[in-house]
C-alpha positions as a Markdown table, in Angstrom:
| # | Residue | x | y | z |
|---|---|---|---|---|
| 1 | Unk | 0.6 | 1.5 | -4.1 |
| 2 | Unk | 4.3 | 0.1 | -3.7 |
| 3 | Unk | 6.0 | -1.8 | -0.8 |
| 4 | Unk | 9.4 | -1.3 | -0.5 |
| 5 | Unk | 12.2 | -3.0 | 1.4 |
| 6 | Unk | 15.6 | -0.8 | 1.6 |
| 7 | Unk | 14.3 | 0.7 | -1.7 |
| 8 | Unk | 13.5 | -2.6 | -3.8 |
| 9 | Unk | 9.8 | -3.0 | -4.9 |
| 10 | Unk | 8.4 | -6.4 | -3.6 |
| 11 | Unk | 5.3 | -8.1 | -5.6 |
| 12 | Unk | 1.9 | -8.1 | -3.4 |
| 13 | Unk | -1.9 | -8.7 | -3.4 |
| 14 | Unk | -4.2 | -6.5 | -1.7 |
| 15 | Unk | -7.5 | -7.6 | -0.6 |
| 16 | Unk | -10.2 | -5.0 | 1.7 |
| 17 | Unk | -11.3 | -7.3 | 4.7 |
| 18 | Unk | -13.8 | -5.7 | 6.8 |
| 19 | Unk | -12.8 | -2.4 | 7.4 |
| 20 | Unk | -9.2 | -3.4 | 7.2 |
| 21 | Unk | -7.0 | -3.4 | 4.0 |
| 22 | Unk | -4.6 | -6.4 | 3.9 |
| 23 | Unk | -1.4 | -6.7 | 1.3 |
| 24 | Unk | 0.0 | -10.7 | 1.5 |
| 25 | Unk | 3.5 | -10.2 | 0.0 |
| 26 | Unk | 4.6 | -12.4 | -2.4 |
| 27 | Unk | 7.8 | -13.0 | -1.0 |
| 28 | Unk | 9.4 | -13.1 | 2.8 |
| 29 | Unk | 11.2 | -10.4 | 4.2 |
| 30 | Unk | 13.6 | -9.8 | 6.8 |
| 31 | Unk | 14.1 | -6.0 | 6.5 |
| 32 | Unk | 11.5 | -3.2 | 7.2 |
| 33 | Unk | 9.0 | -2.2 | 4.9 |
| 34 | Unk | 7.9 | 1.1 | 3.4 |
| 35 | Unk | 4.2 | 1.3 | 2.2 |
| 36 | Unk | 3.2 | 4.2 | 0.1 |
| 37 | Unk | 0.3 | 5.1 | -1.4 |
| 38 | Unk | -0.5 | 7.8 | -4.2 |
| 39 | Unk | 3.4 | 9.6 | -3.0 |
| 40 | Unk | 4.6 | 9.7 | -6.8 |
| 41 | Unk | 4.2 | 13.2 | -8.6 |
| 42 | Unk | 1.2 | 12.7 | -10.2 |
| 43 | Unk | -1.4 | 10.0 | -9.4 |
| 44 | Unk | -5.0 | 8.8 | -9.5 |
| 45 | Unk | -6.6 | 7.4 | -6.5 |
| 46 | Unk | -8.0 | 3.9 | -6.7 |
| 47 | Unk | -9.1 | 3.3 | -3.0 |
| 48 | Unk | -12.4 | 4.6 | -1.8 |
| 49 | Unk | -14.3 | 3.6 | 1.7 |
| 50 | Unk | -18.3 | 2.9 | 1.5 |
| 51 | Unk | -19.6 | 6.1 | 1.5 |
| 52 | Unk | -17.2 | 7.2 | -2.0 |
| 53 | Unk | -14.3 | 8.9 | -0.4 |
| 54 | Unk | -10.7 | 8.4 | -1.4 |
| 55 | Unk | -8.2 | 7.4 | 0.7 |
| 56 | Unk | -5.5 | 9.9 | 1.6 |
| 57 | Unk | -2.1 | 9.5 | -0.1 |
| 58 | Unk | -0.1 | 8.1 | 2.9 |
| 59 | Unk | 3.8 | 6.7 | 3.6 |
| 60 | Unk | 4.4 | 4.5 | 6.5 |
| 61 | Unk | 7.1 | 2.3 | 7.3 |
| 62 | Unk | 6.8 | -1.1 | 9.3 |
């Protein structure tokens, strides 16, 4: 997964909380973000709910 603010990557931590999955940056920003997850060319999914299936590959922007 990468976060993104006008195209630089930004350090993070990801934790699951509940059914919720929360990324604390590691820095402030003051632009928007772009979250992606498994949108490169090739890639191995590493996030799976309770019951074993994998999250979607996904893009949003905040």
């Amino acid at each position: 997964m990468s976060v993104l603010e006008n195209g630089r990557e930004i350090s993070y931590q990801a934790l699951v909380d509940g059914d919720s999955l929360v990324l604390r940056l590691e820095e402030m920003t003051e632009g928007s973000l772009q979250i992606r997850f498994a949108r490169d060319a090739w890639y191995q999914v590493n996030l799976f709910n309770a019951a074993g299936i994998p999250a979607i590959p996904f893009e949003t922007r905040c």
